[in-house]
N, C-alpha and C positions, 0 to 999 in steps of 0.2 A: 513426560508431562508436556504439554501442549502449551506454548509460547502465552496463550491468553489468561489460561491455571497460574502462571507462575507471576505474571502478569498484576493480576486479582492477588496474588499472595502478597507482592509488593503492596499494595495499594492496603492493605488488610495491615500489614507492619507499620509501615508508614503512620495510619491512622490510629496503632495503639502507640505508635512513638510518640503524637501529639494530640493529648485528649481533647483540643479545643477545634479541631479538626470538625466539621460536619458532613462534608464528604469528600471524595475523590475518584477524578475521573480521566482514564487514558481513551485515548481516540488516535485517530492517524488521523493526517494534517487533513483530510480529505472530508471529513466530521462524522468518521463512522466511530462508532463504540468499538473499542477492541476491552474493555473491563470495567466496568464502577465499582464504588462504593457507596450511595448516595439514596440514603432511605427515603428524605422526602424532597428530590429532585428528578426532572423528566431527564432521562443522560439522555437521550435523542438529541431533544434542544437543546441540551448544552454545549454537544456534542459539534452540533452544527453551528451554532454562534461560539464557539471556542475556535474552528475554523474561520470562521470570517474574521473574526478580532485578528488570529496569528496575519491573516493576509494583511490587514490594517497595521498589525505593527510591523512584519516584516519591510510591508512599504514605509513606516514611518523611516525605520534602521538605513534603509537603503538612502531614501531620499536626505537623509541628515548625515550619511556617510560616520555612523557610528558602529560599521561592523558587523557582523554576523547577529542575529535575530538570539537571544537568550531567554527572554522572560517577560512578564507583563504583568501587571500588579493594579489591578482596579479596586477603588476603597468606595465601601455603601456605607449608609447609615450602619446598618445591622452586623456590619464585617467585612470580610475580601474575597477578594475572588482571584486565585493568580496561576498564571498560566506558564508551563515553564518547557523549552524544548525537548524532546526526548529523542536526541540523533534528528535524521532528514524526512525521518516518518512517521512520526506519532508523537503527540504532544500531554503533555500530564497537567490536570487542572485542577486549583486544589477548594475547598470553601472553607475558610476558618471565622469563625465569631470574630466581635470588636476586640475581647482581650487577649489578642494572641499575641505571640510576642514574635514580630515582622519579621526579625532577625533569625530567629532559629526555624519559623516559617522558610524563607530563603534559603537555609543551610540543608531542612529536610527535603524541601522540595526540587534544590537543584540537584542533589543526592540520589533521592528517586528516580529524577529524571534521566540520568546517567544510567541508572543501573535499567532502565526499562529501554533507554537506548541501546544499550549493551545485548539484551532477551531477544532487541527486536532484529539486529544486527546477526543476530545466532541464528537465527532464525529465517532470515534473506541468506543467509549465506547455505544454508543445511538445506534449501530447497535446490533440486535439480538446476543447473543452467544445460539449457535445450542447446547451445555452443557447446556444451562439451559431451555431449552424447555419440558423436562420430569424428573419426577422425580427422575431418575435413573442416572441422569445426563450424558447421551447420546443422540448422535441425532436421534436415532429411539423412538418407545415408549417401554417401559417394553413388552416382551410376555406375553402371559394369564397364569392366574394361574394353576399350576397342578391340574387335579382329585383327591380326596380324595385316598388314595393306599388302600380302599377295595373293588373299584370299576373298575370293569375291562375296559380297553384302547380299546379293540377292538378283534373282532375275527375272526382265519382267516376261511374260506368257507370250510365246511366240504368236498364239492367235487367240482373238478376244472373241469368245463364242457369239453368236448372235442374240440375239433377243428378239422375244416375241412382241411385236407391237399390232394391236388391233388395227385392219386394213378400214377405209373409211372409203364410199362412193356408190355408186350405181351398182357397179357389178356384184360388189359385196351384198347388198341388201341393206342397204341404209340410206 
């Protein structure tokens, strides 16, 4: 099964865990969609503004020297919106209503997020590394091995034939 299926199946559990859930959305930090759930939401945009926030708060994490980047938690009128790491590549974003209960929002959501860290982690690692395809640990193969050095490489043509080059002048006809 394909890392993004299993992905979706997450996000499918997840949202029958909490029925106040309106949708949910995994992306890599970069704001591509890697799966929704999200019947009346564009995941494009969300996808892309759930990137810029991560970079927003990341900076805020950094610049306040609170530590690695976890989660983001934006409150509207209408409910929340909260954004939670998922490993170093992809991040899970969640939509629940006003009556959700914050708390067990956070518990599901950093839960998902681990485990689709996890999918995504399986899945960088189950891809080919082009370093370990030869033994030289390159992605070309070794070149061949040198000649023995009492055996001569090559020699060059004791006479370089001539060439024809078009005569130019009077005599020629020109």
């Amino acid at each position: 099964m394909a890392v993004e299926a299993e992905v979706l199946n997450e996000l499918h559990r997840l949202r029958a865990r909490m029925p106040r859930l309106s949708g949910a959305l995994a992306a890599s930090v970069d704001g591509l969609v890697l799966a929704q759930d999200m019947p009346d939401v564009q995941p494009e945009g969300l996808a892309a503004l759930t990137a810029a926030a991560l970079g927003v708060g990341y900076r805020m994490v950094d610049l306040t020297a609170r530590g690695e980047f976890c989660e983001l938690l934006v409150r509207g009128a209408g409910g929340y919106v909260a954004t939670y790491a998922a490993g170093p590549s992809a991040v899970l974003t969640l939509l629940a209503d006003e009556r959700v209960n914050v708390g067990r929002l956070h518990l599901e959501g950093r839960r998902s997020g681990a485990h689709i860290a996890e999918l995504m982690a399986a899945r960088q690692a189950s891809r080919e590394d082009p370093a370990s395809r030869f033994p030289n640990g390159g992605p070309f193969p070794p070149p061949p091995p040198l000649p023995p050095p009492d055996r001569a490489l090559g020699a060059l043509p004791v006479r370089i034939p001539r060439q024809f080059r078009p005569q130019r002048g009077p005599e020629y006809g020109a």
